[in-house]
MIDOSE-1310 file (N, C-alpha, C; in nm, 2 decimals, decimal comma, always signed):
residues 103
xxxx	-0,93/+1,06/-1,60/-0,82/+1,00/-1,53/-0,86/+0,99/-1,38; -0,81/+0,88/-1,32/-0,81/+0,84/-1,18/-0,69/+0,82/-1,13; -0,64/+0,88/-1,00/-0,58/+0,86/-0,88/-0,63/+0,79/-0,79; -0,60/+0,65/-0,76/-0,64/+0,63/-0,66/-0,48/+0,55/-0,55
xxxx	-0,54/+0,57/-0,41/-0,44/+0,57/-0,30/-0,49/+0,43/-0,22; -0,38/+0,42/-0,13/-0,40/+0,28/-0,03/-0,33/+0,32/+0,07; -0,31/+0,37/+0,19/-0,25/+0,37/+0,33/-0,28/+0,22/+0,36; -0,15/+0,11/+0,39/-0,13/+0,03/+0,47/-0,06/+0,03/+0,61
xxxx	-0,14/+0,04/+0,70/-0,05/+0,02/+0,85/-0,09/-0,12/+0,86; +0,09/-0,17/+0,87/+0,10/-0,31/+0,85/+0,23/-0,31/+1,03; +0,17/-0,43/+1,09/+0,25/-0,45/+1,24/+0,38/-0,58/+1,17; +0,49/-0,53/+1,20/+0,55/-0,68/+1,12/+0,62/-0,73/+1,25
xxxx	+0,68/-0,89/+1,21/+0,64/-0,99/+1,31/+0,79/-0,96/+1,43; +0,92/-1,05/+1,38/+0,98/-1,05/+1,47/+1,11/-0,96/+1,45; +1,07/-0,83/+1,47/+1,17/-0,77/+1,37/+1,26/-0,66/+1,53; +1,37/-0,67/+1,54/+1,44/-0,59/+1,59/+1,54/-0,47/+1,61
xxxx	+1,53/-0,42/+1,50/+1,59/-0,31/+1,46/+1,56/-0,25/+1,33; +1,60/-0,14/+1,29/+1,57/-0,07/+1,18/+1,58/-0,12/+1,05; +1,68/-0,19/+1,09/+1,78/-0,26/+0,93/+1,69/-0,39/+0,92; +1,63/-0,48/+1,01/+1,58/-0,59/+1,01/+1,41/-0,52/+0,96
xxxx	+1,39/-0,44/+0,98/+1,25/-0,36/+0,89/+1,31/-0,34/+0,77; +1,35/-0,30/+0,77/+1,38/-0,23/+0,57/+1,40/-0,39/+0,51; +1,44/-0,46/+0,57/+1,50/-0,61/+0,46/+1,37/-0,67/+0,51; +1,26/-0,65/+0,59/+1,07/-0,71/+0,54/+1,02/-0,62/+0,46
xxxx	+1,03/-0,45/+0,50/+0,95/-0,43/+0,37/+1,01/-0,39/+0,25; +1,10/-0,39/+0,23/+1,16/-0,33/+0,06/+1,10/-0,48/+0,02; +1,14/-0,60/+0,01/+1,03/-0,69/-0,03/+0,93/-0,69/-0,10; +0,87/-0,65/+0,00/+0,71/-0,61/+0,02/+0,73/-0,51/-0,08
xxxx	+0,78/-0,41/-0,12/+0,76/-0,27/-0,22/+0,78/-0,32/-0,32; +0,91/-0,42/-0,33/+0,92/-0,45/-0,47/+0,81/-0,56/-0,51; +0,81/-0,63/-0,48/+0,63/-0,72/-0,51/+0,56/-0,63/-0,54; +0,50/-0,52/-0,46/+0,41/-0,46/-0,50/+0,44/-0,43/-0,63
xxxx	+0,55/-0,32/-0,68/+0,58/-0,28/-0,79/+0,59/-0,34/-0,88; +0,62/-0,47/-0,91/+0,65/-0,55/-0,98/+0,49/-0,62/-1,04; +0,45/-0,65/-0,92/+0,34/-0,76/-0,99/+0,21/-0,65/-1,02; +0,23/-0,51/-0,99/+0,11/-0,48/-1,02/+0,13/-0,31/-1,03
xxxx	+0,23/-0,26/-1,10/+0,29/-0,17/-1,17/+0,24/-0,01/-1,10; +0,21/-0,04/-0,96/+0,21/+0,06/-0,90/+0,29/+0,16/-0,82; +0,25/+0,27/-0,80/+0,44/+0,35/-0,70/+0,42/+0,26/-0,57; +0,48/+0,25/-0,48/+0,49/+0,21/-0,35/+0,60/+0,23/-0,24
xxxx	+0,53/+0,27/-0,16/+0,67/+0,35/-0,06/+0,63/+0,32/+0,10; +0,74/+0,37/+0,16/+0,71/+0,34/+0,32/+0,69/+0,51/+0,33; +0,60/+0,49/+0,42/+0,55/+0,60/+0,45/+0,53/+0,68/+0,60; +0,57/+0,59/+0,64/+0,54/+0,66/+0,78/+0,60/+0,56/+0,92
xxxx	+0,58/+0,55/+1,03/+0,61/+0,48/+1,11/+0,75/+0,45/+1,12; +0,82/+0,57/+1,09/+0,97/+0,52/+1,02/+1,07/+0,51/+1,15; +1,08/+0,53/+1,24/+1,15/+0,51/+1,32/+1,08/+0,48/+1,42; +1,04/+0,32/+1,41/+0,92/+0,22/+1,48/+0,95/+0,09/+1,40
xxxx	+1,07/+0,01/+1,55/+1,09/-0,13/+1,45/+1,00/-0,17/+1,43; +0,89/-0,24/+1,46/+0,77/-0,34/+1,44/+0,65/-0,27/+1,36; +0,60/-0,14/+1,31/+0,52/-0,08/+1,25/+0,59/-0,03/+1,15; +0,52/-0,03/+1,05/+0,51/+0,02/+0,86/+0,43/+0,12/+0,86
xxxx	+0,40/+0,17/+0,74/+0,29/+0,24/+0,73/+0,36/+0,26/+0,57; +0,26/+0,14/+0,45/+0,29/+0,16/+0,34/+0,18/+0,27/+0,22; +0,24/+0,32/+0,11/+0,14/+0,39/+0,07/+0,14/+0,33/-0,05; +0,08/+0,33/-0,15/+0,01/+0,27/-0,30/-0,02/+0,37/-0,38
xxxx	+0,02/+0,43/-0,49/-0,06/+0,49/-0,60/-0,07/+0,43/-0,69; -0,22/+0,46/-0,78/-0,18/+0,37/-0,89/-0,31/+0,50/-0,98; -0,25/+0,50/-1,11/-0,32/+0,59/-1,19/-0,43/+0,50/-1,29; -0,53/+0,52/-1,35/-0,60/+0,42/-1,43/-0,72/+0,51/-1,51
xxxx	-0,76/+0,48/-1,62/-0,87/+0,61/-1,73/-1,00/+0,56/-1,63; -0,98/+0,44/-1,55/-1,15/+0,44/-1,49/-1,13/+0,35/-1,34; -1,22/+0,46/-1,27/-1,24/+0,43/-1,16/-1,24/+0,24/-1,10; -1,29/+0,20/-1,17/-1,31/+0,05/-1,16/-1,19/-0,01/-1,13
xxxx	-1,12/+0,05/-1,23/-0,93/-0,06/-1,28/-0,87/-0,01/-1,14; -0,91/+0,14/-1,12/-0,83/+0,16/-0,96/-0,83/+0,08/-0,87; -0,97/+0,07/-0,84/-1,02/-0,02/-0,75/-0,97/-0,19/-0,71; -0,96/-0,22/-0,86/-0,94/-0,36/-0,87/-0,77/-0,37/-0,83
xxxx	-0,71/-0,30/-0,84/-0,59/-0,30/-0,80/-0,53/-0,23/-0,74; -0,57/-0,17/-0,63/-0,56/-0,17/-0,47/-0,63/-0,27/-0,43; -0,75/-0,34/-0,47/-0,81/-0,43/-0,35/-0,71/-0,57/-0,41; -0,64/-0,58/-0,49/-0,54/-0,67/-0,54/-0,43/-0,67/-0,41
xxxx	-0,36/-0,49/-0,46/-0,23/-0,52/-0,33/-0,28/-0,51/-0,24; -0,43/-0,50/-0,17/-0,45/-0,50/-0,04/-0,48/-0,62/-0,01; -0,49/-0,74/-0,05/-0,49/-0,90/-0,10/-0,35/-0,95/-0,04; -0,25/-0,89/-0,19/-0,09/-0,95/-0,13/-0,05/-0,92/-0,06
xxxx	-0,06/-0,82/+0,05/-0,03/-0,78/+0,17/-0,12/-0,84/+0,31; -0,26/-0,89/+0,28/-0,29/-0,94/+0,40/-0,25/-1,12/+0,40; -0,16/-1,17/+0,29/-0,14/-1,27/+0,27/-0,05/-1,33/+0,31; +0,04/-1,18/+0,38/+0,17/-1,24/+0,41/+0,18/-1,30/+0,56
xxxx	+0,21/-1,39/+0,55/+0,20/-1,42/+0,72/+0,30/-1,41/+0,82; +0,41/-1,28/+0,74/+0,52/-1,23/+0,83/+0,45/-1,12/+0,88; +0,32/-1,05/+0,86/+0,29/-0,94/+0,88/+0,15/-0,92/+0,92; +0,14/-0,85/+1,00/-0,03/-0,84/+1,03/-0,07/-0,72/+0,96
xxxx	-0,18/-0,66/+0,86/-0,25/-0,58/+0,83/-0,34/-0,51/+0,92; -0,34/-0,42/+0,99/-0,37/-0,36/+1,09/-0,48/-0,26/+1,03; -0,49/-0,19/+0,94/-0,61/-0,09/+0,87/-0,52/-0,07/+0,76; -0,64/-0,07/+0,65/-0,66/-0,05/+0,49/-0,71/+0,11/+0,50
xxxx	-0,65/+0,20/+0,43/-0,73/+0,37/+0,42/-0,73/+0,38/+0,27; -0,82/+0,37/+0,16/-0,78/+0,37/+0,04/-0,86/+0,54/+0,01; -0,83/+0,56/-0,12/-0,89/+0,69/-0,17/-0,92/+0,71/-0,33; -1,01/+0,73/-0,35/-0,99/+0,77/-0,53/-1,07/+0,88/-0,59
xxxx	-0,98/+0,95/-0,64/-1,00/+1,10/-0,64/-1,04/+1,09/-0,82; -1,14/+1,17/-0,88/-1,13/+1,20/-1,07/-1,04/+1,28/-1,03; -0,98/+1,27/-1,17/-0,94/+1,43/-1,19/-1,01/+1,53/-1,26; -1,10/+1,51/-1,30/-1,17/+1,64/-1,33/-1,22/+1,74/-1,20
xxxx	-1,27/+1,73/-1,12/-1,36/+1,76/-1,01/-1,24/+1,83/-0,88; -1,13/+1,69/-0,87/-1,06/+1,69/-0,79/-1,16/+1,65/-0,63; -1,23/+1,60/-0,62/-1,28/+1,50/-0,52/-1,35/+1,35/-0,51; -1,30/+1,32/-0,42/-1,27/+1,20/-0,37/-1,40/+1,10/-0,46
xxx	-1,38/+0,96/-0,56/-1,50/+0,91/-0,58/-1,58/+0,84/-0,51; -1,76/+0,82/-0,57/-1,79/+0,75/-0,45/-1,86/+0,59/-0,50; -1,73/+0,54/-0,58/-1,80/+0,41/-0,68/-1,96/+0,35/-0,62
């Protein structure tokens, strides 16, 4: 089994208040979730109208499938042109070992 992660610090465009963030990215979380059956959450930057910081897990029996789908939602996220992609931090850990792989 594979864990693997995605830290997105995403700058979003013309956004003025807290409420006007949550209605860009909950969007954004449910696309993720939806088209590519991973958890997805805001993670950070949370009281920062114009900065995100999204996270991605996705479980998969092989390293590869991880891969392919983080560099998927790290795809439909640099696509959006409400939003700038600022740094991709991904991670993928076995579980046997418990450290990080090095595909």
């Amino acid at each position: 089994m594979f864990v693997g992660s995605l830290a997105l610090d995403l700058l979003l465009g013309d956004v003025r208040s807290l409420k006007q963030k949550r209605s860009a990215v909950r969007p954004l979380l449910a696309e993720l979730r939806r088209a590519y059956a991973v958890a997805a959450a805001e993670a950070g930057h949370l009281d920062l109208h114009r900065r995100a910081l999204v996270g991605v897990a996705v479980v998969a029996a092989d390293a590869g499938h991880c891969e392919e789908v983080l560099d998927a939602c790290e795809r439909l996220v640099a696509e959006r042109p409400e939003l700038v992609l600022l740094s991709a931090h991904r991670r993928v850990l076995a579980q046997e070992d418990d450290v990080p792989y090095d595909g």
